[in-house]
N, C-alpha and C positions, 0 to 999 in steps of 0.2 A: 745201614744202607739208606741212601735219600730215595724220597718220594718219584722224584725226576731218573733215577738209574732205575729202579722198578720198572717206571714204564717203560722205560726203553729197552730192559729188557725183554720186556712182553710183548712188544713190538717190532725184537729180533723174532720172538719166536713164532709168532702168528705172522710174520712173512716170512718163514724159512718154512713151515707147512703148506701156507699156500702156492710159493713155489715149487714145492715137492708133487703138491697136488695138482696142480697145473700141467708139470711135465710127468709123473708116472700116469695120470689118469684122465684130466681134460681133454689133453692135446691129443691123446694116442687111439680117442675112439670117436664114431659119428651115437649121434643118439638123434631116433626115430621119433620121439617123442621126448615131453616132459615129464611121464610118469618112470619112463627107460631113465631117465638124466634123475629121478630122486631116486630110485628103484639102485643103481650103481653106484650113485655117492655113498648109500647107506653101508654098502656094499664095502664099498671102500676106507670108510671109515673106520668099519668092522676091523676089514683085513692089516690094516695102519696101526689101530693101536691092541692087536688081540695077536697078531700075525708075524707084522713084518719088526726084526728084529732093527734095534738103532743103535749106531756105532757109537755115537756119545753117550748110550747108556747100558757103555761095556756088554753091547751087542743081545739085552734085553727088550722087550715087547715095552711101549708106555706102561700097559697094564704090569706087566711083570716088575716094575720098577716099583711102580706106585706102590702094589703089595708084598712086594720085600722086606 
């Protein structure tokens, strides 16, 4: 694999998260504060790769994949 497909791979993937993240969790709440907005991402985070299953990884957790 070249240098050049790598990154553009990692580049699909870090904008297919942050559009995920944008519309299940930015968009769909107000935050009172900036301590509420780190206090939720952390939150979120959590629940993304500990929680929520992903279709393209035959409907496992990131974590669940990783330690397979």
């Amino acid at each position: 694999m070249s240098a050049k497909y790598n990154e553009d791979f990692k580049k699909e993937v870090v904008d297919a998260y942050y559009n995920t993240f944008k519309n299940c969790f930015y968009y769909r709440f107000t935050f009172d504060s900036v301590e509420m907005l780190d206090k939720m991402t952390k939150q979120y985070i959590n629940w993304y790769n500990y929680v929520r299953p992903h279709t393209h990884n035959n409907n496992l957790t990131p974590m669940e994949l990783r330690f397979s």
